[in-house]
PLY file of the C-alpha trace (Angstrom):
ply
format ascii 1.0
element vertex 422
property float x
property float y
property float z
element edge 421
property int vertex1
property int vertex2
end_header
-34.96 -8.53 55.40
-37.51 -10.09 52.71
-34.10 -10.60 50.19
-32.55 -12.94 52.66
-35.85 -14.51 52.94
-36.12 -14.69 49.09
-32.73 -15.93 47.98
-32.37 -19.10 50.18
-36.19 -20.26 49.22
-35.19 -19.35 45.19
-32.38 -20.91 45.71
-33.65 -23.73 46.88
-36.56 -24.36 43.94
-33.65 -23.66 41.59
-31.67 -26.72 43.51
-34.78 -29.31 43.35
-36.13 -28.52 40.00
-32.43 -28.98 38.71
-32.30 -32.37 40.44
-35.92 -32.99 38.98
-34.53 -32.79 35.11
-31.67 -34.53 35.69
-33.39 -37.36 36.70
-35.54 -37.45 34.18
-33.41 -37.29 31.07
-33.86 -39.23 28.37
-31.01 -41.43 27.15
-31.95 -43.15 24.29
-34.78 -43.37 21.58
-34.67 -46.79 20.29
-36.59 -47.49 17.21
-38.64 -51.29 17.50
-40.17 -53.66 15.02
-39.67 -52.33 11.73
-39.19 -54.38 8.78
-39.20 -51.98 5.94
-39.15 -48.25 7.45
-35.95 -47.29 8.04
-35.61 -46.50 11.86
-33.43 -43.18 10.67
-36.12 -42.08 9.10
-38.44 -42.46 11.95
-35.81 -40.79 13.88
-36.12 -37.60 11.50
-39.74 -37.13 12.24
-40.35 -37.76 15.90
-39.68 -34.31 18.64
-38.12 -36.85 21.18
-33.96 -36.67 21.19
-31.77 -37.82 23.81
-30.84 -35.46 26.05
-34.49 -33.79 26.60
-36.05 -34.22 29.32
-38.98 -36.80 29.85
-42.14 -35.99 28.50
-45.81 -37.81 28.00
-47.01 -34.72 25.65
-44.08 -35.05 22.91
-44.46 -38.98 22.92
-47.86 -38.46 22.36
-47.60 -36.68 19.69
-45.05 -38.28 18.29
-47.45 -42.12 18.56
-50.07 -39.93 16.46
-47.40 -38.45 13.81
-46.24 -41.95 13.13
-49.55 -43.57 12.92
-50.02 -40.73 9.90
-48.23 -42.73 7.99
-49.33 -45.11 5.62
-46.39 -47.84 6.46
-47.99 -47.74 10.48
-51.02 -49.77 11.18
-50.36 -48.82 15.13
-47.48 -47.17 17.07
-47.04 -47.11 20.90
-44.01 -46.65 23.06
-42.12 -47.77 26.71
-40.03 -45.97 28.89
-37.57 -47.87 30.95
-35.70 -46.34 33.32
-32.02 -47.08 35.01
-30.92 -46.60 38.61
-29.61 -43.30 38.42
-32.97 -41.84 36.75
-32.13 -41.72 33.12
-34.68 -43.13 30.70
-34.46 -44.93 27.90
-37.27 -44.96 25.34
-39.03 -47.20 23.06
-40.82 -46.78 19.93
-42.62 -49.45 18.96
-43.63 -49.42 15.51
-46.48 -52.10 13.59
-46.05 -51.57 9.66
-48.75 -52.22 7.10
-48.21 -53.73 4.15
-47.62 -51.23 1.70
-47.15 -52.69 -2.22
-50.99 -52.43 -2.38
-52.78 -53.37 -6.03
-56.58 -51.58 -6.22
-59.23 -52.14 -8.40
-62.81 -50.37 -8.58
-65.31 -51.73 -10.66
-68.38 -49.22 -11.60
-71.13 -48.13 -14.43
-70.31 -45.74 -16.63
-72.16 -42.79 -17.79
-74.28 -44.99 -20.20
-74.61 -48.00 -17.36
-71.56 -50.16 -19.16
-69.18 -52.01 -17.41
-66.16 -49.78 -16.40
-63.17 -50.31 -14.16
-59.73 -48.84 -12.72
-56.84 -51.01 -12.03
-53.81 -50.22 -10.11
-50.67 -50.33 -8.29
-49.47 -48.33 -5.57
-46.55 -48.45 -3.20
-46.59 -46.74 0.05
-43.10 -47.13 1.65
-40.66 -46.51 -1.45
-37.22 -47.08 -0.25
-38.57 -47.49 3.52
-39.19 -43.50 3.64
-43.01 -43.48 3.02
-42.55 -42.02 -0.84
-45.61 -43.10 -2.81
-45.18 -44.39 -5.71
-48.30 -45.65 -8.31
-49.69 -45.86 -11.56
-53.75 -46.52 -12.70
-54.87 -48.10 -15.97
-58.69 -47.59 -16.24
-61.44 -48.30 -18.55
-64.23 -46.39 -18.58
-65.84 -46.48 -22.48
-62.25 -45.10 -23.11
-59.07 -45.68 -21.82
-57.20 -43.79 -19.47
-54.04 -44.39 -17.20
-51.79 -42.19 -14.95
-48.59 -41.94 -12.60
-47.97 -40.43 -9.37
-45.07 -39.79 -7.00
-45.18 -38.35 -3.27
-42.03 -37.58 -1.28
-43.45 -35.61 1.54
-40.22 -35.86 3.54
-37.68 -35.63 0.73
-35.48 -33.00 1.67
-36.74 -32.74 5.50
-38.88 -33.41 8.04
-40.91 -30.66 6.80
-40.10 -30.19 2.68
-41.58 -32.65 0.08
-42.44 -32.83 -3.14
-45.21 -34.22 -5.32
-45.18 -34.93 -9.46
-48.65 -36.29 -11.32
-48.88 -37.11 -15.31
-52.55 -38.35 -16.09
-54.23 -39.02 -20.09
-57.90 -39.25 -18.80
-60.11 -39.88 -21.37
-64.31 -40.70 -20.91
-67.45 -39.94 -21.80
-69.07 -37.00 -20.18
-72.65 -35.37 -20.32
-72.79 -31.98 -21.01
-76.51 -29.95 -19.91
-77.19 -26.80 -22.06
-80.98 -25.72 -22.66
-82.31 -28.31 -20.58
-80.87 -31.05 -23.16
-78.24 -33.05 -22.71
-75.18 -34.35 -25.29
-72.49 -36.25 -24.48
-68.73 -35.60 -25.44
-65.76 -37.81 -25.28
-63.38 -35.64 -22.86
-59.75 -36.21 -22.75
-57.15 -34.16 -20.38
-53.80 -34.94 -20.48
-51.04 -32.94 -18.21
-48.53 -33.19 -15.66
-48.78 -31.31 -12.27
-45.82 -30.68 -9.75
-46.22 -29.79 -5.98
-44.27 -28.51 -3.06
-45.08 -30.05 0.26
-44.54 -28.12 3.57
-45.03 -29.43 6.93
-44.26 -26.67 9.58
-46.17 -29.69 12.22
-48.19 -32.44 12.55
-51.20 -30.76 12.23
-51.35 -28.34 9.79
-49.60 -28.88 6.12
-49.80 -26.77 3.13
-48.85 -27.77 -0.77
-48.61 -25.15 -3.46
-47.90 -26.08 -7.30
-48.94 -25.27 -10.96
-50.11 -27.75 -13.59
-49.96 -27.78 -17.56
-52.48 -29.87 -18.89
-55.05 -30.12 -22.31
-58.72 -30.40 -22.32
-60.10 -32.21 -25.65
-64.26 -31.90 -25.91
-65.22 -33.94 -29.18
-69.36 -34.42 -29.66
-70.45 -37.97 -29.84
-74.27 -37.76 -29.53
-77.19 -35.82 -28.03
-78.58 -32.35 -28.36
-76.62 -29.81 -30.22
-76.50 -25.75 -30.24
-75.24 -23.12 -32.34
-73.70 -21.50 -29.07
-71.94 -24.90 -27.98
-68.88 -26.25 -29.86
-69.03 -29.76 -31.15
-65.01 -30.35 -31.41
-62.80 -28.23 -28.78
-59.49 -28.08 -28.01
-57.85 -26.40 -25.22
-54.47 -25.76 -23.34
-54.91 -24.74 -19.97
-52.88 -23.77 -17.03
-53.75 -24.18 -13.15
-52.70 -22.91 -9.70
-53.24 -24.77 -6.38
-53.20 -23.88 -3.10
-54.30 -26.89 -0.71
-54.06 -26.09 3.08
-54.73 -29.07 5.58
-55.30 -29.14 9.62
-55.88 -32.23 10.59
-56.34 -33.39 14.43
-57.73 -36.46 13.97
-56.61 -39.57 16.12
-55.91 -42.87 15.01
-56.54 -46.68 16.56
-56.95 -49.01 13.50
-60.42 -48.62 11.67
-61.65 -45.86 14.56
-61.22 -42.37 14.27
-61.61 -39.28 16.62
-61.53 -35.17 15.97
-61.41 -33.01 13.12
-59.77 -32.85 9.96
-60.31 -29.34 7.40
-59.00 -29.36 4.33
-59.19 -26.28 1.65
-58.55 -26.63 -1.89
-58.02 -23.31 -4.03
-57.03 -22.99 -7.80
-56.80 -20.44 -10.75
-57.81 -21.99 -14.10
-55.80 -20.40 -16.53
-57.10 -20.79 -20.43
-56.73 -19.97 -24.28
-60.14 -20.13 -25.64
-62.99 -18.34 -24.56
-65.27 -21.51 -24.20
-63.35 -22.43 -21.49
-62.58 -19.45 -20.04
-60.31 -18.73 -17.31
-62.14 -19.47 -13.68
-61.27 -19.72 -10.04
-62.25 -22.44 -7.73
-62.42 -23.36 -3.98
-63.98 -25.62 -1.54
-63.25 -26.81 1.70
-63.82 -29.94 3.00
-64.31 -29.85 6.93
-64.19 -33.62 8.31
-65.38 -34.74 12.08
-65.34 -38.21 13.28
-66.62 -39.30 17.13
-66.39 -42.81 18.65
-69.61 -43.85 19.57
-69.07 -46.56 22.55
-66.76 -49.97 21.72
-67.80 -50.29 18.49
-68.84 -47.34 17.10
-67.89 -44.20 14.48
-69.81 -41.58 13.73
-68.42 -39.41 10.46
-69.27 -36.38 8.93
-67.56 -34.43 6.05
-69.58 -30.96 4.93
-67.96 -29.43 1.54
-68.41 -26.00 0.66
-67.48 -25.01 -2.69
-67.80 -21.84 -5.27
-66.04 -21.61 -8.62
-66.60 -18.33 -11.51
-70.11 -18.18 -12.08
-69.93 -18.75 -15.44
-72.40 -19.50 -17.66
-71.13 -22.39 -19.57
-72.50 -26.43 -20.17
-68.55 -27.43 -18.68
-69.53 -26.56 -15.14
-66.48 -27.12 -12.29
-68.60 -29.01 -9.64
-70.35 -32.33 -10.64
-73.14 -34.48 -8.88
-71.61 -37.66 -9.24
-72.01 -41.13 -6.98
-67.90 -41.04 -6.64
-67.77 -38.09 -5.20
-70.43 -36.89 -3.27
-74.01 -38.63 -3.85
-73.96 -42.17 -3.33
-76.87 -44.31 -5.33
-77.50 -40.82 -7.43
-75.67 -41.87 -10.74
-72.84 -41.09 -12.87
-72.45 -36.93 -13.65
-75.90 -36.34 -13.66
-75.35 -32.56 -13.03
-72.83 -29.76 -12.65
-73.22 -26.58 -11.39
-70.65 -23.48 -10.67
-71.22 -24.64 -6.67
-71.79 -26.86 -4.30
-73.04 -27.69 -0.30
-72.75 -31.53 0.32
-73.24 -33.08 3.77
-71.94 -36.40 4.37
-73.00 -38.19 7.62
-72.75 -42.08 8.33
-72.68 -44.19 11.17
-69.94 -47.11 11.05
-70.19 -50.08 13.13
-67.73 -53.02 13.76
-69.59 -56.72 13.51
-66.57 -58.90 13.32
-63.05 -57.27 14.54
-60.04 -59.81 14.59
-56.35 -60.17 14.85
-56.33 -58.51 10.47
-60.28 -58.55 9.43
-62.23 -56.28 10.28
-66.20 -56.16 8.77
-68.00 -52.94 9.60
-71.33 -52.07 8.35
-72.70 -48.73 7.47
-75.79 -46.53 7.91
-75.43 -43.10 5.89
-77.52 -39.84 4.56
-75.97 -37.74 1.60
-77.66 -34.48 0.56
-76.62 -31.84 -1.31
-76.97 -29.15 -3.76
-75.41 -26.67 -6.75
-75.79 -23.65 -8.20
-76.53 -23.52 -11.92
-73.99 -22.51 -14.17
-74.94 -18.22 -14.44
-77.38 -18.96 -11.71
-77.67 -16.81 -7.97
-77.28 -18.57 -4.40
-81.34 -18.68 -4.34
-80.49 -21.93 -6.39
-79.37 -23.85 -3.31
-83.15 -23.83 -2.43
-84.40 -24.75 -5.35
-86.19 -28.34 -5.37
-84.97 -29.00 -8.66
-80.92 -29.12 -7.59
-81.31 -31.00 -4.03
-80.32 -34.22 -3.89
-81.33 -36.53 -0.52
-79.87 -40.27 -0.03
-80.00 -42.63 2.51
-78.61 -45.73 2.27
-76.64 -48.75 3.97
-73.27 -50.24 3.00
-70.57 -52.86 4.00
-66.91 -52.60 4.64
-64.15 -55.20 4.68
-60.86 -54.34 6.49
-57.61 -56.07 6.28
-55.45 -54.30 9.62
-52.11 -54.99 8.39
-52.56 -53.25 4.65
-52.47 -49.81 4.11
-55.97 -48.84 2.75
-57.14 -51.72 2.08
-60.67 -51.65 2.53
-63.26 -52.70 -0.21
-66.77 -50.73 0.34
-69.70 -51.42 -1.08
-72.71 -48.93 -0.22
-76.30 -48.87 -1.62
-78.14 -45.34 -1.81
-82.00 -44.84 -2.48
-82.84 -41.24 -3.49
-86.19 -39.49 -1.53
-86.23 -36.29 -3.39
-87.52 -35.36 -6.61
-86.87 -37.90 -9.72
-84.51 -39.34 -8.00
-82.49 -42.73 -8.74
-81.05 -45.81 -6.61
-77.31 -47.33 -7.49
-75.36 -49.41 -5.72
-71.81 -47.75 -5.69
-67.88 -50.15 -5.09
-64.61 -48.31 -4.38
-61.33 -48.94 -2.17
-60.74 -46.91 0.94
-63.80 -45.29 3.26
-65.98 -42.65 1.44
-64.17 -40.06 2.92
0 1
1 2
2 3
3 4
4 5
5 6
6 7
7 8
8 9
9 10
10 11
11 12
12 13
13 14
14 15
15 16
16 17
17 18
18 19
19 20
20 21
21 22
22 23
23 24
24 25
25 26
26 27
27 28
28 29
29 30
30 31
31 32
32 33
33 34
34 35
35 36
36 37
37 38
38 39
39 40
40 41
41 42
42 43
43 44
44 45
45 46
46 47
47 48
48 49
49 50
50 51
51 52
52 53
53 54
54 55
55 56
56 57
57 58
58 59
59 60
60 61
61 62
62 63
63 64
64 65
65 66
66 67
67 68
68 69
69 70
70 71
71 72
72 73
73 74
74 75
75 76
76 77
77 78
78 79
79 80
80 81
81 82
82 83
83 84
84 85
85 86
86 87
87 88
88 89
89 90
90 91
91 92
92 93
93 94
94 95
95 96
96 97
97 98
98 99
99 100
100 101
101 102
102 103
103 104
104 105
105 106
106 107
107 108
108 109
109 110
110 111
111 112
112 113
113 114
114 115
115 116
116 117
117 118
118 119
119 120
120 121
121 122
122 123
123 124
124 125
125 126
126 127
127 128
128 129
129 130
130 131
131 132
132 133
133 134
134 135
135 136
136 137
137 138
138 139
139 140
140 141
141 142
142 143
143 144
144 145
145 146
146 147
147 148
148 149
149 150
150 151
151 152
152 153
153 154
154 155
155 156
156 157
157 158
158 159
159 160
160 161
161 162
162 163
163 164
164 165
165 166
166 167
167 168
168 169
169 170
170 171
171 172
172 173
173 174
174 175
175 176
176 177
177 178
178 179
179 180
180 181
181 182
182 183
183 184
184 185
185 186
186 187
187 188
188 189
189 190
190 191
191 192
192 193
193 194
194 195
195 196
196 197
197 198
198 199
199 200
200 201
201 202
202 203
203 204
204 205
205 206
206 207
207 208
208 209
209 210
210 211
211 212
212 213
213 214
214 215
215 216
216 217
217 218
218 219
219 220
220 221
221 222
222 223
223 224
224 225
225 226
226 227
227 228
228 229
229 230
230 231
231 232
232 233
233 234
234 235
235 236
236 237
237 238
238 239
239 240
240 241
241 242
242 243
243 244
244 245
245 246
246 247
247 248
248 249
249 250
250 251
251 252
252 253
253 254
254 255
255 256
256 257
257 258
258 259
259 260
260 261
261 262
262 263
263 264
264 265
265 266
266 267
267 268
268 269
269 270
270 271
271 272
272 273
273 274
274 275
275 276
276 277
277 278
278 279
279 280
280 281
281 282
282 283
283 284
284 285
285 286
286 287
287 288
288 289
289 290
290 291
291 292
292 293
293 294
294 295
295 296
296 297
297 298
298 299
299 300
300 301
301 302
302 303
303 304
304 305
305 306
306 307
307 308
308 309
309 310
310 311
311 312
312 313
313 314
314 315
315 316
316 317
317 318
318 319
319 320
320 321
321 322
322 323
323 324
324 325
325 326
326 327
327 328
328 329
329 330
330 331
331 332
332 333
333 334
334 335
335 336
336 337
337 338
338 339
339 340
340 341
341 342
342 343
343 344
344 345
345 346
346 347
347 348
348 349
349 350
350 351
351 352
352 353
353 354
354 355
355 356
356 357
357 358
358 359
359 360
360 361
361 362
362 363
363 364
364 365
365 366
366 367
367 368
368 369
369 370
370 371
371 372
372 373
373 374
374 375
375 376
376 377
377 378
378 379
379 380
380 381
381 382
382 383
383 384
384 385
385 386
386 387
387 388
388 389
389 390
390 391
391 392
392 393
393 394
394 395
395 396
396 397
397 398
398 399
399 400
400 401
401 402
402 403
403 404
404 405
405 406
406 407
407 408
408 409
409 410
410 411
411 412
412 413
413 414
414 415
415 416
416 417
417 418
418 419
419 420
420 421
């Protein structure tokens, strides 16, 4: 008796949700308002196909995958649907420009003028391949060349080629003196890129490059080599999970990023080494206006006890106001906090100001962990900073920030560069 009671009421759920897909198929993804981009390409990387059935959760994803990209400013779509409950959808697609010259103009390591000129495009044959090249001066000359095809064989295989000659003036610490070297690597370094979804993305690749030390002035030692020389080989391993969402200048979630690498070498005063650090990223949107971001790095390398330390303090990188290389170490712990707020937002400016902290600290080359505590290597700096935001170029925002140090002998510096801080 309960199987004739079963089979009509399955029968029936099996009838209506039948009739419930059918009617909510979709028949078409149309691709809208791209200039550039091909709309085959789009169609590669979006989950919706005609034929599925109807669904907020993939076109969701899909708006955030495409706004990813560096040739989408904004992305949003529209379902209309026909009499006999088929559904056509649209993808509406706002590109940035993408053919995007940079320059950053800084201090050097002995407060001279230095610079970095260059020329990147975005959107290479409408299929978001990055092509660029720098030219920079920096008491020496240095230039480089980059390509980035993360969807050249799929939606999920890429491929990534550097060549850099990087030459400038760095300080080396050995004895509690200091000497400075002119410091020259030249390589190339190739990548494979693999996307198995949105979120998560790894890249694995080697690199062949040559490290040049040659002493211009400064303390000297008997134990540290005034001219050196050496060819070097690297392994990388870069894992990224990223879950952050987009609307213009605002930003939401959390982004992690780890960075791993063998150091290969042929000379024993720059011995071989392993690195890591992982860069964990979290934005909020504080009210209409608002963004708070944070980015905490964690980092070790081979404690080894040597003046050509992995990890640098440096205002470009992690220390804003603190100087130019004042300091490397064989680790790191940097926290990162500002608070961005929008005082002018129009149809393609955009001028947000800044409030930030950034403290950190290192271990000594040969040192132990106790040297995180140690007054000597902490470094706290407040500070307050502009940005100016053009909405319809990829990147293009010119920050300036100013940082005033509050721990011990500590500096001020006001520090330029294209793009947020991180």
């Amino acid at each position: 008796m309960r199987l004739r009671v079963r089979f009509p009421l399955l029968w029936l759920f099996f009838v209506l949700t039948s009739a419930y897909a059918q009617e909510n198929i979709v028949a078409d993804v149309k691709i809208q308002g791209t200039k550039r981009i091909k709309p085959d390409f789009i169609k590669k990387l979006i989950a919706l196909r005609p034929g599925m059935v109807l669904d907020s959760v993939t076109m969701e994803r899909d708006m955030t995958r495409l706004k990813r990209l560096p040739s989408v400013s904004h992305a949003y779509y529209q379902v209309f649907s026909s009499d006999d409950g088929r559904h056509n959808v649209f993808y509406n697609i706002r590109e940035n420009f993408t053919l995007i010259p940079f320059a950053n103009v800084y201090t050097s390591t002995n407060d001279e003028f230095a610079f970095r000129i260059g020329l990147q495009e975005f959107n290479f044959l409408g299929r978001n391949i990055t092509l660029g090249g720098f030219y920079q001066y920096d008491i020496f000359s240095s230039y480089g060349l980059s390509f980035r095809a993360p969807y050249l064989f799929s939606k999920r295989f890429g491929l990534a080629f550097n060549y850099n000659n990087f030459t400038t003036q760095e300080p080396v610490f050995f004895e509690d003196d200091t000497a400075d070297y002119r410091y020259n690597n030249k390589g190339f370094e190739i990548l494979g890129l693999y996307e198995p979804n949105f979120k998560h993305r790894l890249e694995l690749g080697f690199s062949l490059f040559t490290e040049d030390y040659e002493y211009l002035f400064g303390a000297t030692s008997p134990e540290v080599p005034q001219a050196l020389t050496v060819d070097k080989h690297l392994f990388k391993l870069i894992y990224n999970f990223d879950n952050v969402q987009y609307y213009y200048q605002y930003l939401s979630g959390f982004r992690s990023t780890l960075n791993f690498q063998y150091v290969g070498s042929t000379d024993i005063n720059l011995p071989e080494f392993l690195i890591g650090f992982n860069d964990f990223v979290y934005f909020h949107r504080v009210g209409e206006r608002g963004n708070w971001a944070n980015r905490l790095r964690l980092g070790l390398a081979s404690n080894v006890n040597t003046p050509f330390a992995p990890f640098t303090v440096d205002n470009n990188l992690n220390i804003r106001g603190v100087g130019n290389i004042i300091d490397r170490g064989t680790g790191a712990i940097v926290l990162n906090t500002e608070y961005r707020h929008t005082l002018i937002d129009k149809d393609w400016f955009v001028l947000q100001s800044n409030v930030f902290i950034d403290g950190g600290s290192w271990r000594n080359p040969g040192g132990d962990f106790s040297d995180f505590g140690d007054n000597q290597n902490i470094r706290i700096y407040p500070g307050v900073g502009l940005r100016f935001i053009h909405k319809r170029i990829f990147n293009a925002i010119f920050r300036i920030d100013y940082g005033y140090g509050i721990t011990k002998e500590a500096s001020r510096g006001v520090v330029f560069g294209i793009g947020q801080y991180f």
